[in-house]
C-alpha positions as CSV (number, residue, x, y, z in Angstrom):
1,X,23.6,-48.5,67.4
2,X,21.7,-49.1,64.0
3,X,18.3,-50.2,64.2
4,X,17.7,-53.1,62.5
5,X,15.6,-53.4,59.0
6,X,12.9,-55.0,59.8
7,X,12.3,-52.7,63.1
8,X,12.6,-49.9,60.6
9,X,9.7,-51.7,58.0
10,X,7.5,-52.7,60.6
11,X,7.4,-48.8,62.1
12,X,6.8,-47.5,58.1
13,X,4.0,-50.2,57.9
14,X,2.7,-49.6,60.9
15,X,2.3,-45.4,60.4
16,X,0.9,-46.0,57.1
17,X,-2.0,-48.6,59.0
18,X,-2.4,-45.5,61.5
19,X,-2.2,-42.8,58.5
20,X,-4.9,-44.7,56.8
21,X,-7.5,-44.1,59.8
22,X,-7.1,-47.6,60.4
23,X,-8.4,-49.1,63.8
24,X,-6.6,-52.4,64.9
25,X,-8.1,-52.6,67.6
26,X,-11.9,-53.5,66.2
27,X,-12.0,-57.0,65.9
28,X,-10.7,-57.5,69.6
29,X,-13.3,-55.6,71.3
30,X,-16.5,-56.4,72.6
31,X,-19.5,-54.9,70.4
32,X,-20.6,-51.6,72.1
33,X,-24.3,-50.4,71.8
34,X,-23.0,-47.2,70.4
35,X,-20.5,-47.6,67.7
36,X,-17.0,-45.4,68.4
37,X,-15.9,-42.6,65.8
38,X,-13.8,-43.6,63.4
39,X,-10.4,-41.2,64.2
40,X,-7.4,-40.2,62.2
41,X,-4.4,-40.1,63.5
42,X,-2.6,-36.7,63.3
43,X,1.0,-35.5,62.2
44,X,1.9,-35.2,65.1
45,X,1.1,-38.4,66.9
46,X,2.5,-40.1,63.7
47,X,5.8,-37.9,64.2
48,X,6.0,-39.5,68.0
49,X,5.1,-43.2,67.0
50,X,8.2,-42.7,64.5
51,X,10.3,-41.7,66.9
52,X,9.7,-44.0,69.8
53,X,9.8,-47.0,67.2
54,X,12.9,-46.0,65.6
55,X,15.0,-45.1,68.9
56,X,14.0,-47.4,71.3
57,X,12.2,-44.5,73.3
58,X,10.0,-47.3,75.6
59,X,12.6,-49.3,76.8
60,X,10.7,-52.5,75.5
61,X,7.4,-51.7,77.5
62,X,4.3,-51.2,76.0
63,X,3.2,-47.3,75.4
64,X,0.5,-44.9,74.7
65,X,0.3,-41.8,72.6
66,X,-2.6,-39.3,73.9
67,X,-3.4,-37.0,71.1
68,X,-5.2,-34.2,72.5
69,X,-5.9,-32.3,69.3
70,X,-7.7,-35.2,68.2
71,X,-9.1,-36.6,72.1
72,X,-7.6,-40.0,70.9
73,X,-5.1,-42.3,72.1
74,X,-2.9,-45.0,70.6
75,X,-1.7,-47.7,72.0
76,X,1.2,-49.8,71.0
77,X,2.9,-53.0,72.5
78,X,7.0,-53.1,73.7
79,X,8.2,-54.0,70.2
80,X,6.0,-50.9,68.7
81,X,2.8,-53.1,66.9
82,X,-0.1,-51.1,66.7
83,X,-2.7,-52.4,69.5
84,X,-5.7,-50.0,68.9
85,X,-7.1,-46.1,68.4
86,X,-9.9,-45.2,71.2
87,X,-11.9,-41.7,71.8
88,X,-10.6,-40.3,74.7
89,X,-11.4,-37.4,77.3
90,X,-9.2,-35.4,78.7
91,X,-9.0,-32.2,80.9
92,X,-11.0,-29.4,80.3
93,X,-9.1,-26.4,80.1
94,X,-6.7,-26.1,77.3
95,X,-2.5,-25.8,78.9
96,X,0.4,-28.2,78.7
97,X,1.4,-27.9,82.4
98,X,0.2,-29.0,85.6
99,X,-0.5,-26.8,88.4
100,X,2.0,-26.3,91.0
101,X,0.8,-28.3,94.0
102,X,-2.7,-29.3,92.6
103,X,-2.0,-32.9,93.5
104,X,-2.5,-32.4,97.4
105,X,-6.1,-30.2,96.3
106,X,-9.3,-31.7,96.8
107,X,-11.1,-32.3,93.7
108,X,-13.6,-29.8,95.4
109,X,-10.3,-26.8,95.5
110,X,-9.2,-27.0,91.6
111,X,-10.5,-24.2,89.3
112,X,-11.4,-24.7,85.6
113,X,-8.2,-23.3,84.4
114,X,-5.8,-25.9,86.6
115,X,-8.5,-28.9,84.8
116,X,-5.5,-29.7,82.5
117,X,-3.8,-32.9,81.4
118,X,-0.4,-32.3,81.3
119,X,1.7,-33.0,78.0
120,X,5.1,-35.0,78.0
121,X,7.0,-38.4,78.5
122,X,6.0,-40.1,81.8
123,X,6.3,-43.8,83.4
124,X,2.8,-44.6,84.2
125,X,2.3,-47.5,86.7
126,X,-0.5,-49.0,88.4
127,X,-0.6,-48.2,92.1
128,X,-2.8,-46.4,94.8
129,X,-6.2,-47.2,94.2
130,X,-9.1,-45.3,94.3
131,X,-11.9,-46.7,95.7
132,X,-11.4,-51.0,95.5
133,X,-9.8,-50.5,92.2
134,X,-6.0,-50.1,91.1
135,X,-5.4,-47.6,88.4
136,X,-2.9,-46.3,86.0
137,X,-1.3,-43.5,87.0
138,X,0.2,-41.6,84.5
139,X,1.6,-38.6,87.2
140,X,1.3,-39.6,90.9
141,X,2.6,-36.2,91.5
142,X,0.0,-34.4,90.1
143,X,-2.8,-37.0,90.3
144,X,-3.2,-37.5,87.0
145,X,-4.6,-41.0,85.7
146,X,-5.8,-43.5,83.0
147,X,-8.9,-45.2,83.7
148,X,-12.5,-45.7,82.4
149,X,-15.2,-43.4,82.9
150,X,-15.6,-43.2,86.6
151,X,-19.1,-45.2,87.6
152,X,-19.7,-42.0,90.1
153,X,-19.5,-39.2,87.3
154,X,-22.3,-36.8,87.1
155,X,-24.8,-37.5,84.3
156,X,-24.7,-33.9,83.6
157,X,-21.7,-34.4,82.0
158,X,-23.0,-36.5,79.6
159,X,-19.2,-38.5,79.3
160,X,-20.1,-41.4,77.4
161,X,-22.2,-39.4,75.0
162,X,-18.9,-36.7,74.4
163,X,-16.5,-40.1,74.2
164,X,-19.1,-41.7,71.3
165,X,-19.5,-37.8,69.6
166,X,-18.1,-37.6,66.4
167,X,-15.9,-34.8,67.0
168,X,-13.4,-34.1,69.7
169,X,-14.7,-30.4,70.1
170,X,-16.7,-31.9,73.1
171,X,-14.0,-34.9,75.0
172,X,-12.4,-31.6,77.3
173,X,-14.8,-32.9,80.6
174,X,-12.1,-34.9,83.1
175,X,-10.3,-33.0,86.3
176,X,-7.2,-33.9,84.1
177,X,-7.0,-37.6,84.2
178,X,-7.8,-39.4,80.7
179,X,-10.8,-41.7,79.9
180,X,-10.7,-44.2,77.4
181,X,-13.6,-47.0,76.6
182,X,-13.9,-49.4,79.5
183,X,-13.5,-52.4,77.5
184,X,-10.6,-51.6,75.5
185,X,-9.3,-50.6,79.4
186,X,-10.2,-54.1,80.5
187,X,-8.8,-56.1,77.8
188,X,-6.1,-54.6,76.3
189,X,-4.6,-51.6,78.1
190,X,-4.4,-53.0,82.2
191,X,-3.3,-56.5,80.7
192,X,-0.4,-55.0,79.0
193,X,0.8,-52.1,81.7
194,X,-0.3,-54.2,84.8
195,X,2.8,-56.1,85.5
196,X,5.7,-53.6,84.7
197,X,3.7,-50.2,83.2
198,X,4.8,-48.7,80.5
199,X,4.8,-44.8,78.9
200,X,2.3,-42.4,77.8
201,X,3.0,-39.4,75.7
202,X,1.0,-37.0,75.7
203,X,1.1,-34.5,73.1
204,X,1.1,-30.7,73.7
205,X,-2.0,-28.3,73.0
206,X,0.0,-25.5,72.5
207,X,3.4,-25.9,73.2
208,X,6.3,-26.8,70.2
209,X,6.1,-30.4,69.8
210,X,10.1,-30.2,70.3
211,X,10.0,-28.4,73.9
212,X,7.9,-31.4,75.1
213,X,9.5,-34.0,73.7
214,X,13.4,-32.7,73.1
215,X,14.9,-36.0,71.2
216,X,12.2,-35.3,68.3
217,X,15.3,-32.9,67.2
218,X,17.8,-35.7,67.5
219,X,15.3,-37.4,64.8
220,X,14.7,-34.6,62.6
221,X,18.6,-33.9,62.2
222,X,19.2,-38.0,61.8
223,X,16.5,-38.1,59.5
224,X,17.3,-34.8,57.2
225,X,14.4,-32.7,57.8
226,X,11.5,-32.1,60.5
227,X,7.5,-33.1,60.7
């Protein structure tokens, strides 16, 4: 099936806002004490928006792109408009897979190296709560979630300060799970994936962008060339 033209503008309008540094999101947040770092979104992340737009990838349901390169995420609504950039953090050892079993482990039992948040394509829901709260998660499996800055985390770990850092050298803190700003969580993300979900992609640290996300080859062979 052809996608129609104005799909096709609207994702080329859209990649140029995000090329640009752009931050949609800005004038729909609440003012935070701190301002957040302005972030560029990378090839990469602009290579996955593209495809998702163009093929229908989200199956009309809103979506997220986790960059880890740059500890940023994108957000995007089911018919692909830019919703907002945030700082995120994300696990702290550097891998693209998820230890075998590390879902049943007590926080308490996983090493540094199995701190990871996995890269690829997954459904992310609402569900299980922990604590009184329901969160997003991204893997059930592997207990890998979305959610704000837990209010229990040590102060040692200084989250809020790496999150607001002008660099994402410091934003690998989390178990695994991903953090993103509480009030972009409150108003935008949980109002958009709380009745049906919707899918994050999380791009690879070191894997080939194609072994994680397969279809990427479909587009570069449709398209004429690769990214």
């Amino acid at each position: 099936m052809l996608i129609p033209v104005f799909r096709a503008l609207a994702g080329v309008a859209l990649l140029m806002q995000l090329a640009a540094g752009a931050r949609p999101l800005a004038s729909m947040q609440a003012a935070a004490p701190v301002a957040a770092p302005e972030i560029g979104a990378s090839a990469a992340a602009l290579r996955v928006a593209d495809w998702v737009v163009a093929s229908g990838d989200n199956h009309a349901l809103p979506y997220i792109i986790v960059d880890k390169a740059t500890a940023s995420l994108l957000m995007f609504d089911a018919k692909g408009q830019a919703r907002g950039q945030v700082p995120v953090l994300i696990g702290i050892a550097v891998g693209d897979d998820a230890t075998p079993g590390i879902g049943s482990k007590n926080l308490a039992e996983i090493g540094p190296a199995e701190k990871t948040t996995p890269a690829g394509r997954f459904l992310a829901k609402f569900g299980r709560p922990v604590g009184k709260e329901r969160i997003l998660w991204v893997d059930y499996a592997t207990s890998v979630a979305l959610h704000p800055i837990p209010p229990g985390a040590s102060k040692k770990e200084r989250r809020r300060e790496r999150m607001l850092s002008p660099t994402a050298a410091d934003n690998r803190i989390t178990f695994g799970c991903i953090n993103v700003p509480a009030a972009f969580y409150a108003r935008t993300l949980r109002p958009a994936f709380q009745k049906k979900g919707g899918y994050v992609y999380v791009l690879p640290d070191t894997k080939p962008i194609e072994v994680v996300f397969p279809r990427l080859r479909v587009q570069a062979a449709v398209g004429g060339g690769g990214g």
